[in-house]
N, C-alpha and C positions, 0 to 999 in steps of 0.2 A: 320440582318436577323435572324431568329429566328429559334433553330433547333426543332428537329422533336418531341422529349421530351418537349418540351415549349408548343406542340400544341397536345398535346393528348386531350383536350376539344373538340376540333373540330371531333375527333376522338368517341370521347365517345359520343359527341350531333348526329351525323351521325348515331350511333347502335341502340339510343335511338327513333329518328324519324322512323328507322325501325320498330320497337315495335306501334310506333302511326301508323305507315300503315296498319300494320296487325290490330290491334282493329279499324281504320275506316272500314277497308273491312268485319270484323266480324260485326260491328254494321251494314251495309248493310243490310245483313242477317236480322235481328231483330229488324231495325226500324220503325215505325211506320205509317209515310205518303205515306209509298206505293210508292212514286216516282222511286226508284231504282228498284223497284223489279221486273218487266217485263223484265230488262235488267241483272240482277244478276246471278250467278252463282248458289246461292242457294235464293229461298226466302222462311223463315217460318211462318206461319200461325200465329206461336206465337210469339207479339210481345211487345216491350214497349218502351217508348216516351224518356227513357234515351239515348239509342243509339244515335237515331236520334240529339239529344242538344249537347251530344257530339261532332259529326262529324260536325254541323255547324264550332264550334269553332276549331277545329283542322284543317281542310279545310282550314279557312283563312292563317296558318303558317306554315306548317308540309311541304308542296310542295316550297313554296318559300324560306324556309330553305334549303334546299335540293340543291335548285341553289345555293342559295347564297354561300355556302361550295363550291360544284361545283367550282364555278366561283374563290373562291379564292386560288383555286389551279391549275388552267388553265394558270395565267402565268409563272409559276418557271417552270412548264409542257413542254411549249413552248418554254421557254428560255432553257434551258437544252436538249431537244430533235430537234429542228427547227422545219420549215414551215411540210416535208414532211413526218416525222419521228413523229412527235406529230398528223397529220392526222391518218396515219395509225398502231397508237397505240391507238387512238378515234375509229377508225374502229372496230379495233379487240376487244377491250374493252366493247362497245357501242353494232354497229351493227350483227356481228357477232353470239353472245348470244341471241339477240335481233330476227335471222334469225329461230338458231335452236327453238326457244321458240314459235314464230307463226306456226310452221309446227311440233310442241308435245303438245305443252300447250294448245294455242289454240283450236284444236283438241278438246282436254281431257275437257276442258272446259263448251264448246257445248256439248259434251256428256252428262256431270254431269246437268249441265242446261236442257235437254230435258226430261232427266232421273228422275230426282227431282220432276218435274211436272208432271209426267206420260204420256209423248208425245213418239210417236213412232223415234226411232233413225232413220237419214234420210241417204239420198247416201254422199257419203266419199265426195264429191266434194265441198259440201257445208259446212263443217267446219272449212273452214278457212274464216277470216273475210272481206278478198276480193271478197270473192265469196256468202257472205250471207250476205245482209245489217242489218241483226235485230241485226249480234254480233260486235263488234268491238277490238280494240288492249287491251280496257282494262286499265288496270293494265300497257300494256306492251308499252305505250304510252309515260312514260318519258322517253324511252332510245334514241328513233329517233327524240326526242325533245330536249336532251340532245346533242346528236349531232349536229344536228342542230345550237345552241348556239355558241359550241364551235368553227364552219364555222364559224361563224358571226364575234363572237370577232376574229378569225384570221385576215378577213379582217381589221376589225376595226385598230388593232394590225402591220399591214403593212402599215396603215397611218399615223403613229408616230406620233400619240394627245400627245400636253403635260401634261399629265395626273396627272404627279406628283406635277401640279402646280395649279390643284384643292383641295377644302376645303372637307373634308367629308360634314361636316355640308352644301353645296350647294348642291352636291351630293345625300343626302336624298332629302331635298327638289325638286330635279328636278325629284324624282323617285317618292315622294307625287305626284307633279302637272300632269307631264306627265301619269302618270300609273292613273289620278284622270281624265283627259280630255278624254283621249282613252278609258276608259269603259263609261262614258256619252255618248261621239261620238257611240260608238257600240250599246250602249242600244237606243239612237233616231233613230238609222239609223237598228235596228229589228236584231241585227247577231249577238244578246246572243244564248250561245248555240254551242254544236264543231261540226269543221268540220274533217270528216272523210276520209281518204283515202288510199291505198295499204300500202303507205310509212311511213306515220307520220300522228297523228291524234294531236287535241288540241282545248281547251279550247279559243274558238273566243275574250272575253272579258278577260282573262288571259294573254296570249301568251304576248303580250308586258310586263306586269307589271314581268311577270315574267323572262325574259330577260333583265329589268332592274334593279333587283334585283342581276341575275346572273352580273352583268357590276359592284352590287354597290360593290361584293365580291371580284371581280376581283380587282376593285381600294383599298378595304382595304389589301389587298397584297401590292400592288405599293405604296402606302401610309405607311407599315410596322404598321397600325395601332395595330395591336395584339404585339407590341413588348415589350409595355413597359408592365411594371406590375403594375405599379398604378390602384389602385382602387377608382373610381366616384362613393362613395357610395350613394352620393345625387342622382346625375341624376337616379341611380339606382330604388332608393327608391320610385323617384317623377313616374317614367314612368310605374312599380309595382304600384302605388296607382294609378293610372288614368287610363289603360290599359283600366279598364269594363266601363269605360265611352262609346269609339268608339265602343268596341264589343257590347254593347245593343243596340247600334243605328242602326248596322248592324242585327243583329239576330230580332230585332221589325220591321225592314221595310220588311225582307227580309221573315219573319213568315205571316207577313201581307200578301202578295201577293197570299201566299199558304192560308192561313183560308179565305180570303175574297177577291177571287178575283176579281177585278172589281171597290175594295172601296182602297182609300186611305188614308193613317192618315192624309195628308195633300192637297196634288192634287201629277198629275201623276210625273209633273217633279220638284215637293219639295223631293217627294220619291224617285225618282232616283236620285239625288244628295245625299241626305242621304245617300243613300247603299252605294252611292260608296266613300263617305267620310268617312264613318264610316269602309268602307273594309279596303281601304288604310291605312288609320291610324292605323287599330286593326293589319294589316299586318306589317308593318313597327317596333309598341311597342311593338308586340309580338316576331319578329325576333330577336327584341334589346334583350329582357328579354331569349330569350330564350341561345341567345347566349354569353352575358354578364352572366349569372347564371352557363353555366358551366364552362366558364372561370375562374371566382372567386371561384368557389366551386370544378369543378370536372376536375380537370387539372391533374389526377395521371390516371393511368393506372396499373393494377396488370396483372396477366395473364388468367383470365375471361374475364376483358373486352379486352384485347388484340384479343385473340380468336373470343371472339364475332366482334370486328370492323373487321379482318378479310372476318370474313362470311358472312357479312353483305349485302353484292351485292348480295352475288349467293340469299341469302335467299327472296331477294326483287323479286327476278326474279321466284324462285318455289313457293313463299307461296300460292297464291290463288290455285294452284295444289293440297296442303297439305289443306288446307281450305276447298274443298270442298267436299271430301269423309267424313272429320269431322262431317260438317253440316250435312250432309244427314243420317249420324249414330244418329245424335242430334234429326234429324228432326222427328223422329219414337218415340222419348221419350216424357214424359209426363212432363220434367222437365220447370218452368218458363223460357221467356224470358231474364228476370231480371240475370238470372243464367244462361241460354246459352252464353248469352254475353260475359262474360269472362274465360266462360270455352275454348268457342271456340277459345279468342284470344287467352289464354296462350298456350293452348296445340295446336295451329298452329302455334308459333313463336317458342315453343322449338322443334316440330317435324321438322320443315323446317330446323332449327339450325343442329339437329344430322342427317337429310339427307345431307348436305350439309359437315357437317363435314367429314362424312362415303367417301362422295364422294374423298375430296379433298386427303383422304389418298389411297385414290385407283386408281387415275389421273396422278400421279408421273410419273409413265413411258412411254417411248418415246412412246411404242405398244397404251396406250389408246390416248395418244396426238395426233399421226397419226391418228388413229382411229375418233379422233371427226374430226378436220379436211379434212376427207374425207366425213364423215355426213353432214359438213357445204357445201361444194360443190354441194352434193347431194340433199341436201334441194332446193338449187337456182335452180338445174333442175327443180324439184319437182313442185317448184313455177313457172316455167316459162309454165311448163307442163298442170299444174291445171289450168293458166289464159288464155291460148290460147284454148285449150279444153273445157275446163270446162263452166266458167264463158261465152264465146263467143256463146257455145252454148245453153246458158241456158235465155240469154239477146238476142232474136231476134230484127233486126230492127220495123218490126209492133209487138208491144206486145199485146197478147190476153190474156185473161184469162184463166186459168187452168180449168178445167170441175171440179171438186174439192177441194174447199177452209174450212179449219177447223178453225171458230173463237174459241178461248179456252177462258174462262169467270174465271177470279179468285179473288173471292169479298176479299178483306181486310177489319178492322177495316176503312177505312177510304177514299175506293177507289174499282172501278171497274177494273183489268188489262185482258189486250185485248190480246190475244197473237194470230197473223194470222198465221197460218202454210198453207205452200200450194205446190207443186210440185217445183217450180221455185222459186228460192232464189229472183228475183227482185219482188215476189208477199207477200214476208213475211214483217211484221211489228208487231210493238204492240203501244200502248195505255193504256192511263190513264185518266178514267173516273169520275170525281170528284163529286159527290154533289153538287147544288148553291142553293141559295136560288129562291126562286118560284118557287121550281123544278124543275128548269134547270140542263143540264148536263154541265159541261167544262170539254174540251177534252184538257192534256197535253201532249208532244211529239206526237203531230198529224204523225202517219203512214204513209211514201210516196206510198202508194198503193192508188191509184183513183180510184173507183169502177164507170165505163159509164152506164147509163142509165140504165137495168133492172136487171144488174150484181149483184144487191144484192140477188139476187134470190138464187143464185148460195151457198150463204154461209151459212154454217150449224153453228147454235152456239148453244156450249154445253159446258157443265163442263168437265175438261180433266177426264181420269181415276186416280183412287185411287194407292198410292203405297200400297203394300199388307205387 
């Protein structure tokens, strides 16, 4: 078994995927095709097409990393704590944080979102994501999906598979096939796309692959595959030189869909095999390389990156906090997109870094531990409070429409976004209206608002106000 000096890679790749979160959620801000930006925290006017190529490819690896680590530290976890003691050190770990974070961040979130755009701040009841369908967890989505996992393999884990008497190399392969059949099956059968709900939110066509992923980390633990130190420079080499094969196959079918929708490079289900060939695999050679490169190269630890692997959780959990009062200082400047980009990721990942630090020196004592812990309690009122009240009475049984609905119109470089404001949280929505060719409109993320018979009457559409 390998100690805890031998695995500082793992340690150091986990800080580093932190750093790729924050510049995906920065590039949000400043990409290009509009799609995020109805639903974003900040969206700027000004924008550029780098972002956006980035986050494809990050996307496919940066989350399934993330398990994968995860997952191979789930069984020492378990073995060493048992069944009910590793439960509720997942709780307190996971959900807990997870609790206070939808009743502050969230919050703050909505706020900065409404504010950005120059929409009127609405009643307090409506900023949490249970009680307003236009906002959701977020960001804050891997934690109660993370959880989640870790249920599952317990179960798994009280069936005593004999685990240790599989090959790795079948093992990928059945996380190829499997995580390759389950998104085909989701994409013929229309359930791309996540579902949302109080508790746990997730990616429809994800969810499995990446819970297979979390299974494959789990077995290189029980396999002790990280133990030896040999280095497969070939296989290295060979999986580096071929990687941008499946990644182009993936970014050209899955481009295609957004420039031309309607047309395919080949027909509909050549194309949907593609994507999901070419995801799989870009995911799988990308995981290898990612975590084969620090093992071979960044297996030391000084006391930087100690520090940093540390902070690393709380930072994942405030950063879009610290992101978005940035953005909105950005959003007033004259300066390129090209250059907001990484102004905003650096100076979001070191500020969330020295909040986080500030905090943990001022958490020490028993007075502020009590102290959160009694916040945590009060949250679950809070929450119990807001969804019998709040949400109950804002969702009648017959729903009518509000005498007052505000479509908000915000044209981009590349797109129309809709944003419905309206009295009643089950009346809000938003929209992404595309250009087609023959001057057609497509509409993406169709709005669950159904407007009956002359209800369009009712809607006012104008340009939000200016921030001053």
């Amino acid at each position: 078994m390998r100690t805890k000096e031998q695995l500082y890679f793992l340690d150091n790749l986990r800080t580093f995927l932190i750093f790729l979160v924050v510049l995906v959620h920065a590039g949000v801000v400043y990409e290009s095709s509009g799609f995020m930006g109805p639903y974003w925290i900040v969206d700027d006017p000004a924008t550029s097409n780098l972002p956006g190529l980035v986050n494809l490819i990050l996307d496919i690896f940066v989350m399934p990393t993330f398990f994968f680590i995860s997952g191979y530290f789930t069984p020492s976890s378990l073995q060493r704590k048992g069944t009910w003691r590793f439960l509720k050190a997942k709780f307190r770990r996971l959900l807990v944080p997870w609790v206070v974070a939808v009743f502050t961040l969230i919050p703050l979130y909505n706020a900065i979102f409404l504010y950005s755009r120059g929409l009127p701040q609405e009643s307090w009841k409506t900023y949490f994501h249970f009680s307003n369908s236009h906002i959701s967890m977020s960001w804050l989505w891997f934690l109660p999906a993370l959880f989640l996992f870790d249920c599952l393999y317990l179960l798994l884990w009280n069936l005593k598979l004999p685990t240790t008497k599989l090959r790795l190399s079948w093992a990928v392969a059945a996380v190829f096939l499997l995580g390759f059949g389950y998104t085909v099956v989701v994409s013929a059968l229309g359930w791309i796309g996540w579902t949302k709900t109080p508790l746990i939110d997730f990616q429809n066509e994800k969810l499995l692959p990446y819970f297979l992923v979390f299974l494959l980390g789990s077995l290189c633990h029980r396999l002790e595959i990280f133990d030896t130190t040999k280095r497969n420079m070939k296989l290295y080499i060979a999986v580096n030189a071929t990687a941008w094969i499946p990644i182009n196959i993936y970014i050209v079918v899955l481009i295609n869909y957004f420039l031309r929708p309607g047309e395919y490079i080949v027909s509909e289900g050549v194309d949907v095999l593609l994507l999901w060939f070419g995801f799989h695999l870009s995911m799988l050679s990308l995981l290898y390389c990612a975590v084969t490169t620090f093992k071979y190269f960044f297996n030391r630890q000084g006391r930087l990156g100690r520090e940093l692997g540390n902070l690393s959780y709380n930072v994942y959990i405030i950063h879009i906090a610290v992101m978005g009062p940035i953005a909105l200082a950005l959003l007033k400047t004259d300066i390129p997109a090209i250059l907001k980009y990484p102004i905003l990721a650096l100076t979001t990942y070191v500020g969330s870094n020295l909040l986080v630090y500030a905090y943990t020196k001022t958490a020490d004592s028993k007075f502020v531990r009590f102290g959160m812990r009694r916040m945590t309690v009060g949250m679950f009122l809070i929450g119990a409070a807001v969804t019998v009240t709040g949400v109950a009475q804002d969702q009648p049984a017959q729903k009518s429409l509000s005498a007052t609905m505000n479509v908000y119109v915000f044209p981009t470089s590349s797109s129309l976004a809709l944003i419905i404001n309206a009295p009643r949280p089950w009346e809000r929505g938003a929209a992404i209206v595309r250009p087609c060719r023959a001057g057609q409109l497509v509409i993406s993320s169709m709005p669950h608002l159904q407007l009956p018979g002359s209800a369009e009457t009712k809607l006012q559409v104008h340009e939000p106000p200016q921030l001053q």
